[in-house]
C-alpha positions, -999 to +999 in steps of 0.1 A: +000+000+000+012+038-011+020+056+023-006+093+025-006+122+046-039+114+063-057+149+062-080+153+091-100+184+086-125+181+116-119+156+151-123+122+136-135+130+101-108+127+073-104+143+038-098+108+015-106+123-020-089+124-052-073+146-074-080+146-116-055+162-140-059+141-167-093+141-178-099+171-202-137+174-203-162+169-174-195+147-185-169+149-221-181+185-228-170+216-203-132+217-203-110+216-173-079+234-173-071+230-134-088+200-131-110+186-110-117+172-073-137+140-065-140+143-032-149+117-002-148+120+037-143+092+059-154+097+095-140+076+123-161+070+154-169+037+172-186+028+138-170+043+109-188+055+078-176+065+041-197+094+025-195+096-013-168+078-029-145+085-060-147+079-102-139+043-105-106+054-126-090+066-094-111+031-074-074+018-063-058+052-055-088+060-033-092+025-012-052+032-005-063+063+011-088+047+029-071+023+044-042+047+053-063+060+076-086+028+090-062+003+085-081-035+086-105-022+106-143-020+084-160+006+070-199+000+085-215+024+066-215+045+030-233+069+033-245+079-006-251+114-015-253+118-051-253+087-074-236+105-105-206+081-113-179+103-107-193+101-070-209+066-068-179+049-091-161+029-066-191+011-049-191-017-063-158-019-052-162-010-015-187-034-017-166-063-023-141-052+002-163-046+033-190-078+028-212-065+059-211-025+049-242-009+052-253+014+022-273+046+035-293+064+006-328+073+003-355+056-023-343+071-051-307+060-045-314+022-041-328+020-074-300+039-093-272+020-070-290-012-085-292+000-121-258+015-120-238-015-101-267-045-101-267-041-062-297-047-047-288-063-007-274-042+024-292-009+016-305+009+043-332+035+030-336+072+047-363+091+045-363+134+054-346+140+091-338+107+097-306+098+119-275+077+121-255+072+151-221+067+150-210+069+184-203+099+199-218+120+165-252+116+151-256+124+111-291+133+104-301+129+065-319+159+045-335+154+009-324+178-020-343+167-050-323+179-080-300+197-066-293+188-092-301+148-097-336+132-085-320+110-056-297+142-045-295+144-002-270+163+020-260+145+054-249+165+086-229+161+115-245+182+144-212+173+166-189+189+143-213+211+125-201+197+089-224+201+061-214+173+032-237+188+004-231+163-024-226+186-056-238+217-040-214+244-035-186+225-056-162+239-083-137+225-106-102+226-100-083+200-082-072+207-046-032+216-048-016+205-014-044+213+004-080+202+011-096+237+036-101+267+020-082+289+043-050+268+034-052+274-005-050+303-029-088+306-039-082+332-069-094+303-096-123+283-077-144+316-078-145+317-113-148+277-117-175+278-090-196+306-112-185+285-146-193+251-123-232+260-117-237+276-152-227+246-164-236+214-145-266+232-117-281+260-140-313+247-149-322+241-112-325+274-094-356+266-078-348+232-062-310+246-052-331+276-033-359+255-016-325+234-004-306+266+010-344+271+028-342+242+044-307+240+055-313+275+068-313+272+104-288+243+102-258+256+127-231+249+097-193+258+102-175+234+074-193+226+043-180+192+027-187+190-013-182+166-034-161+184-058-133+216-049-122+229-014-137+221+016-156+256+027-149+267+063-135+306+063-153+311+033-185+292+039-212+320+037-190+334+008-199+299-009-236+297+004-244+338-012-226+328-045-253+295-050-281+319-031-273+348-062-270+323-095-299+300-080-317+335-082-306+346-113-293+373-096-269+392-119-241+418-119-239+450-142-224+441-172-232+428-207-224+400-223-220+401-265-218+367-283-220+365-316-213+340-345-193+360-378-184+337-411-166+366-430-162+398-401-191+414-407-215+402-382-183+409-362-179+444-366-214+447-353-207+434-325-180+458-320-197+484-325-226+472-303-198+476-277-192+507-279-226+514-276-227+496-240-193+515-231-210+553-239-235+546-209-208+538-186-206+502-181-175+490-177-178+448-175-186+445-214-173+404-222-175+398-262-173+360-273-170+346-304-189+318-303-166+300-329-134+304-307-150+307-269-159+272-254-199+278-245-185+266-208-171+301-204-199+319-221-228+301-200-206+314-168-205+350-180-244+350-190-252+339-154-229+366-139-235+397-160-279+414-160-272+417-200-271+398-230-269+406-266-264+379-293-253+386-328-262+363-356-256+361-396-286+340-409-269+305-423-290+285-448-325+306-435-317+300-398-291+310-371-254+304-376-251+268-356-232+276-329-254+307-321-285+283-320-266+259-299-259+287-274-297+294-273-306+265-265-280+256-240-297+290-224-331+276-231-323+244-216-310+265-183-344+284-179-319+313-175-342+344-160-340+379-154-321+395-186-319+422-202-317+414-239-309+429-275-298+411-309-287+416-343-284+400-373-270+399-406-275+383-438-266+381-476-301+376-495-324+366-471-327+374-438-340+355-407-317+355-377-323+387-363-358+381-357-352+348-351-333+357-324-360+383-307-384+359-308-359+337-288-358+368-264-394+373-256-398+336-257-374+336-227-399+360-208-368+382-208-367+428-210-360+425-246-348+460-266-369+469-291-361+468-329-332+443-333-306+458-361-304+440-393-273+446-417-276+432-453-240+426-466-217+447-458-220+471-428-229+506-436-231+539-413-263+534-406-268+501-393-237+512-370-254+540-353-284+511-348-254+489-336-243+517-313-277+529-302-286+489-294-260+489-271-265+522-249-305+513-252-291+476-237-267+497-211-290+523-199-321+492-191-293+476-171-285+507-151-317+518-141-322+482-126-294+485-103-302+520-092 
């Protein structure tokens, strides 16, 4: 067996996760360029019990950490948050290696564990407040329904005051050295927390609030996720950030993402910037949504109030990518923007109203009169460009007033 620092981040509770720089896509589509966390907390009492595990690619890696820290001595319980396999990879495993482990999930989880893994014995279901004694600490077990899969629960340790939240409050970015987020440079998990939910939680703001409702009065001093740092300085930092994006809460800013065979729809958007700039705004991001991974521009839609999308019209509908990008934001349910578009075409032209039919199909403040160039761009449709975007700015501004 490989010989670990055994990471204790609470009395009797232990930090037994693993680290991915190797994989280059998470669920093979949103890129990760630090990496990614799967993370799993073992707690030792006079039973001992395993909450989440690890992707079965790190299965060996992660039972050598394991029994760093417990030795021969059995693990009695797993307790099973969130069934996605990068969590519930290694069961299977654990389950051959502890023959009288318990498996704690609710009723959802039993029927995934058996149609993931064919396991079907030595579950224990839980139901909404129900409790498991370890010893000296008590877990008690709290249902999150898609937050942000079906079977989703969070489990809490009133001794410690530990919070493991499954998927909630995670980020990408694998954990360098260390595990707490008072021991680690946080400068990238911000960012790949905001890219994280735009991404993976976005569609679910409802269910991800009526969770932070319930946990609400929950004394909570160390939040365990599954994926990124564990959250203990910067705990309530962590809790607003999911409390603002499961709102659709947004910043000042505008967001421009457009799709440009030839430049032309390009130069629009330019000048669409400058229109945003005149009224003061000063967070302006412009993607190209042929070069800018739709990770990054989902993040920046959820953090900025406005959105303005730029389209040629391609064989009588919107340039592909563009119409992917809508209805990655369609699938989201994104709410709360304020939106203008723009189009452009050679002979016949459908994407810019295309695209503010899109708008007010969203239920969103949508500008008036979208700006349609034919060809090349002439001084008129820039003025239109330029007035779109301070009529864009200015609807954003007297929001946040």
């Amino acid at each position: 067996m490989l010989m670990f620092e055994n990471i204790e981040i609470a009395p009797g509770t232990y930090y037994v996760g693993v680290n991915d720089r190797s994989k280059h896509l998470f669920e093979n589509m949103w890129p990760l360029p630090y990496g990614v966390s799967y993370n799993s907390y073992l707690i030792v009492d006079e039973k001992i019990a395993l909450v989440d595990t690890a992707d079965l690619s790190y299965a060996s890696l992660f039972l050598d950490k394991i029994e760093s820290v417990i030795g021969d001595r059995p693990i009695d319980y797993l307790i099973v948050n969130h069934m996605e396999p990068d969590h519930s990879g290694s069961i299977r495993m654990l389950y051959q290696k502890y023959p009288n482990m318990q498996i704690v999930g609710n009723s959802k989880t039993a029927g995934m564990i058996e149609g993931f893994y064919g396991i079907t014995d030595r579950f224990e279901e839980v139901k909404e407040g129900d409790k498991l004694n370890l010893g000296q600490r008590t877990f008690s077990f709290h249902l999150t329904p898609m937050v942000h899969w079906p079977e989703t629960m969070m489990t809490y340790d009133k001794t410690n005051k530990i919070l493991f939240a499954g998927d909630a409050f995670g980020c990408f970015g694998t954990l360098d050295g260390a595990v707490i987020d008072e021991d680690l440079n946080l400068d990238k998990y911000w960012d790949e927390m905001f890219r994280y939910y735009a991404n993976i939680v976005g569609k679910y703001g409802g269910p991800v609030q009526k969770a932070l409702h319930k946990l609400g009065h929950f004394d909570i001093q160390m939040i365990c996720s599954t994926h990124g740092p564990v959250w203990k300085k910067y705990r309530q930092k962590a809790i607003a950030i999911y409390d603002k994006l499961s709102r659709y809460d947004s910043e000042a800013g505008v967001v421009i993402a457009y799709g440009s065979m030839y430049g032309n729809t390009e130069q629009m958007a330019e000048a669409v910037a400058i229109g945003v700039a005149k009224t003061g705004i000063k967070n302006i991001i412009i993607h190209d949504v042929s070069k800018s991974h739709p990770s990054y521009i989902l993040s920046d839609i959820f953090k900025y109030r406005g959105l303005i999308i730029g389209s040629p019209t391609y064989s009588n509908e919107l340039y592909p990518n563009v119409k992917s990008l809508c209805d990655k934001l369609e699938t989201r349910d994104i709410k709360n923007r304020v939106f203008g578009c723009f189009g452009s075409f050679a002979w016949a032209g459908t994407a810019a109203k295309t695209l503010n039919n899109f708008g007010i199909r969203m239920k969103w403040d949508v500008v008036d009169n979208p700006v349609e160039m034919k060809q090349g761009l002439k001084a008129e449709q820039y003025d239109a460009c330029v007035e779109l975007g301070k009529a864009v700015g200015e609807k954003i501004l007297a929001l946040n007033l």
